[in-house]
Phi, psi and omega in degrees: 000162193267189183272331152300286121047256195284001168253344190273331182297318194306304193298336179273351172289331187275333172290335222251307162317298201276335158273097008337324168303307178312317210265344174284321173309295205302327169287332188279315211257338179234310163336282199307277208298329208284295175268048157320305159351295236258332176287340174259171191209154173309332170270329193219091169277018192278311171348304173279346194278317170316264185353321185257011142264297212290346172292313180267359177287328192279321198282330178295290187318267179321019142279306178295326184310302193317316181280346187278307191306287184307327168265351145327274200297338171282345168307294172305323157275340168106003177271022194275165167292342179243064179209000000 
């Protein structure tokens, strides 16, 4: 493969990441909350406050996937930082 080639896969690998990345934020940060009414109930009114901790628990584990992710692809292309 040419050296172009292999930047151009590297760039459809890293968009492809980071929109999966984009699209899991959005579900996490507006979708859940959007329906808060609805998360809560006469047993458990709690409910919505849970989602926005578990939101950011959700938002750490998707920092490490993405870099862990990111250094698999850049591994893979010859584009790493020790490279």
């Amino acid at each position: 493969m040419s050296v172009k080639s292999d930047q151009q896969m590297h760039w459809k690998a890293t968009k492809e990441v980071t929109l999966a990345t984009l699209l899991i934020w959005v579900v996490v940060s507006f979708v859940i909350h959007w329906m808060g009414e609805t998360l809560n109930s006469a047993s458990f009114p709690g409910a919505y406050f849970m989602a926005g901790m578990g939101s950011q628990v959700i938002f750490v584990i998707l920092v490490f996937w993405f870099a862990a992710r990111q250094n698999r692809i850049d591994e893979e292309y010859g584009m790493s930082e020790g490279d």
